[in-house]
C-alpha positions as CSV (number, residue, x, y, z in Angstrom):
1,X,-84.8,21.5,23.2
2,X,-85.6,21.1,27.1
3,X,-87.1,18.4,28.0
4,X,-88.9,20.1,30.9
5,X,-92.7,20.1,30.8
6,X,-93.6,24.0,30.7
7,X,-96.8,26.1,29.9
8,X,-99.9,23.7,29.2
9,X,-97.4,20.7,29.5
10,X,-97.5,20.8,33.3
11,X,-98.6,17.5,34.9
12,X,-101.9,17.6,36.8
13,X,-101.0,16.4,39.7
14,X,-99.0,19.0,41.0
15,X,-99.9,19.8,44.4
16,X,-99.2,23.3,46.9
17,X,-95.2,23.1,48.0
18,X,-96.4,23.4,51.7
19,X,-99.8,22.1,53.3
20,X,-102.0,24.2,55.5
21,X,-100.6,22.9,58.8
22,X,-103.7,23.9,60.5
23,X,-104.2,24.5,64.2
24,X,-102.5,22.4,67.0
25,X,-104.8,20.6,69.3
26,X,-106.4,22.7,71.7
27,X,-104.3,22.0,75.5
28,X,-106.1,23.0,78.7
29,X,-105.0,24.9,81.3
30,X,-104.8,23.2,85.3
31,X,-107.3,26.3,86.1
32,X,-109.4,25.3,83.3
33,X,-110.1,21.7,84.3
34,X,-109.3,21.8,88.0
35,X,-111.4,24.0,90.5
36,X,-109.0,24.1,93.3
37,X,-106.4,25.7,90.8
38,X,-108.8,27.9,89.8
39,X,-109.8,29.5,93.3
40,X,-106.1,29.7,94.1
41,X,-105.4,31.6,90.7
42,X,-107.9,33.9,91.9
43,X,-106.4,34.3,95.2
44,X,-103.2,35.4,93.7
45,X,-104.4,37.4,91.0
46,X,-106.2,39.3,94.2
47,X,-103.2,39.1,96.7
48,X,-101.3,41.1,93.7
49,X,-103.8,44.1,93.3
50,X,-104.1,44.0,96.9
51,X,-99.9,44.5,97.2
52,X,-100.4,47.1,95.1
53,X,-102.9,49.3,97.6
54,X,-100.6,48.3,100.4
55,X,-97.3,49.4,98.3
56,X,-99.7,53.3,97.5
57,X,-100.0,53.6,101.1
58,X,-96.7,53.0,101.8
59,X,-95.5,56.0,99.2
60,X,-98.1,58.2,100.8
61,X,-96.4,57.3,103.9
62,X,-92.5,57.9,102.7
63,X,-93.7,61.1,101.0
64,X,-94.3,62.6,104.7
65,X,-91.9,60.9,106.6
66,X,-88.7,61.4,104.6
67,X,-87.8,64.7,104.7
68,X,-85.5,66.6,101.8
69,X,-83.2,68.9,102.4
70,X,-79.6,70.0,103.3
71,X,-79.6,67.4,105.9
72,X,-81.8,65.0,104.1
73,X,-81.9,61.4,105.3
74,X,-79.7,59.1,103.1
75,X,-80.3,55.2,102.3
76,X,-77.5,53.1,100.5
77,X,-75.8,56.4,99.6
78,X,-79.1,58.1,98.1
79,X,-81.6,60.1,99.2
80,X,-84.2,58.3,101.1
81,X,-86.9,59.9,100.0
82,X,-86.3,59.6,96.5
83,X,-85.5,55.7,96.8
84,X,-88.6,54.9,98.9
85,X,-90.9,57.0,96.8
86,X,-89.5,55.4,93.1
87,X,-89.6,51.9,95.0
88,X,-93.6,51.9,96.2
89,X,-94.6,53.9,93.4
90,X,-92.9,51.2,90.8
91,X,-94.0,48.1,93.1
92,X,-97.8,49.3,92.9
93,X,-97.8,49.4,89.3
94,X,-95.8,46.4,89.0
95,X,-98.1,44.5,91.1
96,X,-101.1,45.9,89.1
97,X,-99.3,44.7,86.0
98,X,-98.3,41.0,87.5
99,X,-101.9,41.0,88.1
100,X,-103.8,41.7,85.3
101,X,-101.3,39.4,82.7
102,X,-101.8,36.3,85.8
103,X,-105.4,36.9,85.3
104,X,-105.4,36.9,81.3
105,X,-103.2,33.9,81.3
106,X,-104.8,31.8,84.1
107,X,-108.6,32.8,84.1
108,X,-109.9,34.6,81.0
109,X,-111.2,32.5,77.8
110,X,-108.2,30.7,76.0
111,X,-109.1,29.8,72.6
112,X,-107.4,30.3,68.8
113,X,-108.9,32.6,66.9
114,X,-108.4,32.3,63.2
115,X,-109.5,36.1,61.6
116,X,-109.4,36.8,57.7
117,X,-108.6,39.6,56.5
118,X,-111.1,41.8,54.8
119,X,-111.8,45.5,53.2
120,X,-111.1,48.8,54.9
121,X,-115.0,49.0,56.1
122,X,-116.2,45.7,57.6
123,X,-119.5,44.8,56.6
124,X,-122.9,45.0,59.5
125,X,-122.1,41.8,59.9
126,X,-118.6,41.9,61.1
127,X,-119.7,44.5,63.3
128,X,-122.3,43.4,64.6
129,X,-120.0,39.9,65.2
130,X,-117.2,41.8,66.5
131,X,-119.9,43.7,68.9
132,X,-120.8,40.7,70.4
133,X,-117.6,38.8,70.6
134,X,-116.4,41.7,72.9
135,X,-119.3,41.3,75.1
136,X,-118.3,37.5,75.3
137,X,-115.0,38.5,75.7
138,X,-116.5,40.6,78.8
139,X,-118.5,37.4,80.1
140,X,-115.4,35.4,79.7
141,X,-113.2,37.5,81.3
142,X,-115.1,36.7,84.5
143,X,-114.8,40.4,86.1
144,X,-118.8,39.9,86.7
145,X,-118.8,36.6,88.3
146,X,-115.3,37.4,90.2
147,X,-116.1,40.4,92.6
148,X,-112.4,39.2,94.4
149,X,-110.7,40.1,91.8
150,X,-112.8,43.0,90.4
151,X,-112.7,44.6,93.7
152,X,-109.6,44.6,94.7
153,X,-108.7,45.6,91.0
154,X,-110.6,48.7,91.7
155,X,-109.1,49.6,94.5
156,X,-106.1,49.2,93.5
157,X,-106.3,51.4,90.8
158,X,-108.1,54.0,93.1
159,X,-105.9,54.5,94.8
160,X,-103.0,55.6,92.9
161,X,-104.7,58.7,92.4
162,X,-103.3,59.2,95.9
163,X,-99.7,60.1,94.2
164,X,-100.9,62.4,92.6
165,X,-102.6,64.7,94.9
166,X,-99.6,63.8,97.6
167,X,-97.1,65.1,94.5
168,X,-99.3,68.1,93.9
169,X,-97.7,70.1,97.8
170,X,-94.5,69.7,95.5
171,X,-95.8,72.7,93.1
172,X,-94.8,75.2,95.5
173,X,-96.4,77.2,98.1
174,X,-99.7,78.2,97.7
175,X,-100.0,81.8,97.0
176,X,-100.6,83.9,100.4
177,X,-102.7,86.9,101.9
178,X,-100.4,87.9,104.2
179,X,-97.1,89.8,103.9
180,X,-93.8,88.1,104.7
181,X,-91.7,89.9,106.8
182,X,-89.0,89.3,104.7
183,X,-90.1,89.5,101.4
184,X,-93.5,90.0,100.8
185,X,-95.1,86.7,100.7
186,X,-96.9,85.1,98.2
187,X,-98.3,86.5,94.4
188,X,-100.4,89.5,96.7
189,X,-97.2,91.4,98.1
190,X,-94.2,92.7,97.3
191,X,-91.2,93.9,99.6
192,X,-92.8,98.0,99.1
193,X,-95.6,96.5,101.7
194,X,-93.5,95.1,104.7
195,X,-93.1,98.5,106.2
196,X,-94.6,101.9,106.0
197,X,-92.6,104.5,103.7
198,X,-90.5,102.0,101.6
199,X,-87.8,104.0,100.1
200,X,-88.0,104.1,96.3
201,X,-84.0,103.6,95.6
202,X,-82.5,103.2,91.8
203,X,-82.0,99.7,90.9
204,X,-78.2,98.8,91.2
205,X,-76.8,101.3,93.1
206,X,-79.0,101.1,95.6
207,X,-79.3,105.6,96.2
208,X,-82.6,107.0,97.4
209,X,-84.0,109.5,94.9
210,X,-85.3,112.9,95.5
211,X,-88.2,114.9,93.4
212,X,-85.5,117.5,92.4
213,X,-83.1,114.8,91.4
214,X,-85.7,114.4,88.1
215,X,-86.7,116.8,85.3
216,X,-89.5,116.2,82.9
217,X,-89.1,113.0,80.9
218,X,-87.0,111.3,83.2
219,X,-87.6,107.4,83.1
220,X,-85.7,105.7,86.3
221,X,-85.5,102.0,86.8
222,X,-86.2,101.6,90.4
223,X,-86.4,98.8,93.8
224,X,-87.6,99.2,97.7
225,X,-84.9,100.1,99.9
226,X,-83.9,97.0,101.6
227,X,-84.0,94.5,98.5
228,X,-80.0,94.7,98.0
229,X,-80.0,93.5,101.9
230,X,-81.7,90.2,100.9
231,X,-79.7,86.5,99.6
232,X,-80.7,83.6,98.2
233,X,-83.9,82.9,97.2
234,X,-85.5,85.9,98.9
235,X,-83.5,88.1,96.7
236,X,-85.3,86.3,94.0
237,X,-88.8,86.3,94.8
238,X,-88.1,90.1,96.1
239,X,-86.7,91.2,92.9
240,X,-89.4,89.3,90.5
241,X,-92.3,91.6,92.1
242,X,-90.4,94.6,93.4
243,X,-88.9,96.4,90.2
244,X,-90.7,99.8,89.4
245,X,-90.5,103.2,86.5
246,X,-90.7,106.1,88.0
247,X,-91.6,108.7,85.7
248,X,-91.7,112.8,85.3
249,X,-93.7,114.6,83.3
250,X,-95.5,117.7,83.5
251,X,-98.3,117.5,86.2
252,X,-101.1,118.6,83.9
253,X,-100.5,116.3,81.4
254,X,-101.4,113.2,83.6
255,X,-104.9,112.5,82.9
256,X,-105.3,110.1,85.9
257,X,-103.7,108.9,88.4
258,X,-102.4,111.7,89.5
259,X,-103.8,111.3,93.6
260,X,-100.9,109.3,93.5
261,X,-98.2,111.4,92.0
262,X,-95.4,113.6,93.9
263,X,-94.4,116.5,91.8
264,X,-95.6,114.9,88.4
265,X,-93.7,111.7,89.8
266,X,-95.5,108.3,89.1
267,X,-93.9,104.8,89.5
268,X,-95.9,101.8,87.8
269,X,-94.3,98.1,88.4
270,X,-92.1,96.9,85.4
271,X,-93.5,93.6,85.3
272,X,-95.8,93.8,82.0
273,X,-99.1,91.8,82.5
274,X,-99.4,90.0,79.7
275,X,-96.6,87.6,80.7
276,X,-94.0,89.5,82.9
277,X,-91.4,90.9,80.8
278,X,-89.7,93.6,82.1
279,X,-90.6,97.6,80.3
280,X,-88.5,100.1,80.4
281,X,-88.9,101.7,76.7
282,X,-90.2,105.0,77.1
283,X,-91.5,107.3,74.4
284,X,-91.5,110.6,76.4
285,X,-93.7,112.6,74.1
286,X,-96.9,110.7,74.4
287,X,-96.2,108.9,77.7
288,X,-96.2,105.6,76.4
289,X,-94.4,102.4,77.7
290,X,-93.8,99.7,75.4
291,X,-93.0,95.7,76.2
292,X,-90.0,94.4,74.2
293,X,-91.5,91.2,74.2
294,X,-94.7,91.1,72.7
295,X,-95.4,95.0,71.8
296,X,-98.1,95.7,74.4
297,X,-97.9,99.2,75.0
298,X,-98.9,101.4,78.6
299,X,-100.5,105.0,78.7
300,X,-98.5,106.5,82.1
301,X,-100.1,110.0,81.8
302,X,-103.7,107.9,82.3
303,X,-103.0,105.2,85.1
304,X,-100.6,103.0,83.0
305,X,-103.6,101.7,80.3
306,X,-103.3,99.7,77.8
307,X,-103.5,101.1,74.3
308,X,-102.0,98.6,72.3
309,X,-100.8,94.9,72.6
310,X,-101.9,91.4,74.1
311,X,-102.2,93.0,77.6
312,X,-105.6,93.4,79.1
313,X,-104.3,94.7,82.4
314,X,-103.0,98.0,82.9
315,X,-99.5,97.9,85.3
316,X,-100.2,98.2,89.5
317,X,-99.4,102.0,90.0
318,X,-97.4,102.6,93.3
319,X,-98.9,105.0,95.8
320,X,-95.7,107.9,96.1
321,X,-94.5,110.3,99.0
322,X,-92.1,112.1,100.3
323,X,-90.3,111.3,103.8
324,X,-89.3,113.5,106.3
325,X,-85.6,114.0,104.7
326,X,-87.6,114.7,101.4
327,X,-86.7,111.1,99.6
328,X,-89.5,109.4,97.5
329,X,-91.0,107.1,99.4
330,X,-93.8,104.2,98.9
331,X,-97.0,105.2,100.9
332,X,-98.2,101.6,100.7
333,X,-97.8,98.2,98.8
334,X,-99.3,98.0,95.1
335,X,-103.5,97.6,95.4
336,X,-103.4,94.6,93.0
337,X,-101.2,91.9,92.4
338,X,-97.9,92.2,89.7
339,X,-97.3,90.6,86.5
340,X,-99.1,88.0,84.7
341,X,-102.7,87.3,85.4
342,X,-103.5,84.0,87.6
343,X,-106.5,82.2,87.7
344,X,-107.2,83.0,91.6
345,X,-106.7,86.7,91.2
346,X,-109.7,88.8,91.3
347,X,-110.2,91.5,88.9
């Protein structure tokens, strides 16, 4: 038998193995009890926000002046632009950050909380406690009674929108009205536009086509002359709105459209309009064009319409001729923009 007391045997004075320790005397801070230190924590708390406007104007400033390129200017090795622009940028938040903890740590209330824990809903009134705790938190927090600091915390954060609309010239060009000589600037023109009587030539070899060269239910994959004279990144932006189908087909069976047409000979762009895939599969007995991608499916014999699919445009029909050596040509540039539908384009 143990001699251990057990069950109802225990002695009565047993006490908890560990004391509630409780909370350690409250210590004050040097802003707390001392004016001066509090005016100076100000200061610096301000003096940090304001670093920060100064370090946004500076990345405004090294956006412009920097330039990026071939030739770009270098700094320790690197790109100039990109080290002065990551270094203001990261100093103006930093300095925002440095600021805000200085201020919770030096000037907003500093007491111990103890907070039980309760059921998933608190009762009205917790809430109604915890409402008005965060409005004392707000009164203690001194924003109100500080307009140093709460101004130059606002302007601070102001201006960092300034990044952001500075960054936003990076998206690109904005899209233009005018033709580019080269290529046909902007989402409004293509390279059939930068000259009269564009040559309709078949895409990869580059010959010009004739009307006799096609017989009913032809479907030819086709470019403006010039396109395989371009390099680069004008090649590019040529090809991406340049590509056409030209089409035979008897001339009474095209419905509309037709103004337009040499011979029974239409050309519509490739570029589908729902979101730019190129068509080229042609089902010659109803006229129909149909999108690999997403099944949206063109009428040619009635101006290119759509009958089926997620398209709601129909495809930019080229105006057709014939030069004075009798090869297809383009009379003018498509009347309506290619591809995919933008926001600024009007309808």
């Amino acid at each position: 038998m143990s001699d251990h007391p057990t069950g109802d045997h225990l002695p009565a004075t047993v006490e908890e193995p560990i004391a509630n320790p409780g909370l350690p005397a409250h210590t004050w801070r040097p802003t707390d009890v001392d004016p001066k230190a509090e005016r100076r924590a100000e200061r610096q708390v301000a003096s940090l926000f304001g670093a920060s406007a100064v370090f946004t104007v500076l990345f405004a400033v090294s956006y412009f002046t920097f330039e990026v390129g071939e030739n770009w200017d270098t700094f320790m090795g690197l790109g100039a632009s990109n080290v002065f622009l990551g270094l203001t940028l990261g100093l103006a938040l930093l300095c925002i950050g440095a600021g805000i903890i200085q201020w919770a740590r030096k000037l907003m209330a500093d007491e111990e909380l103890v907070e039980y824990r309760h059921p998933a809903r608190s009762s009205d009134e917790d809430r109604e406690g915890t409402l008005q705790a965060l409005s004392a938190g707000l009164e203690e927090s001194g924003i109100g009674r500080r307009p140093l600091i709460r101004n130059s915390l606002l302007g601070a954060v102001g201006l960092l929108g300034v990044p952001a609309i500075v960054l936003l010239r990076d998206l690109g060009p904005l899209p233009q009205d005018t033709a580019n000589a080269a290529t046909g600037g902007g989402l409004r023109h293509t390279l059939w536009g930068v000259r009269p009587n564009v040559r309709v030539v078949r895409d990869v070899v580059g010959t010009p086509i004739r009307p006799s060269d096609l017989i009913i239910g032809d479907l030819v994959n086709a470019v403006p002359d010039g396109l395989f004279d371009l390099h680069g990144r004008e090649l590019q932006v040529a090809k991406s709105k340049g590509p056409v189908i030209v089409v035979k087909m008897e001339p009474r069976e095209i419905k509309s459209g037709g103004n337009w047409a040499v011979e029974g000979i239409l050309a519509f762009s490739k570029i589908c309009t729902h979101v730019g895939c190129p068509i080229s599969l042609y089902e010659r007995t109803t006229h129909h064009v149909l999108c690999p991608c997403h099944q949206s499916t063109f009428d040619l014999a009635d101006s290119a319409k759509v009958v089926f699919g997620p398209a709601h445009r129909p495809l930019p029909q080229l105006p057709l001729g014939v030069d004075e050596e009798g090869f297809l040509v383009a009379t003018s540039d498509f009347t309506e923009p290619v591809g995919p539908s933008f926001w600024e384009r009007e309808r």
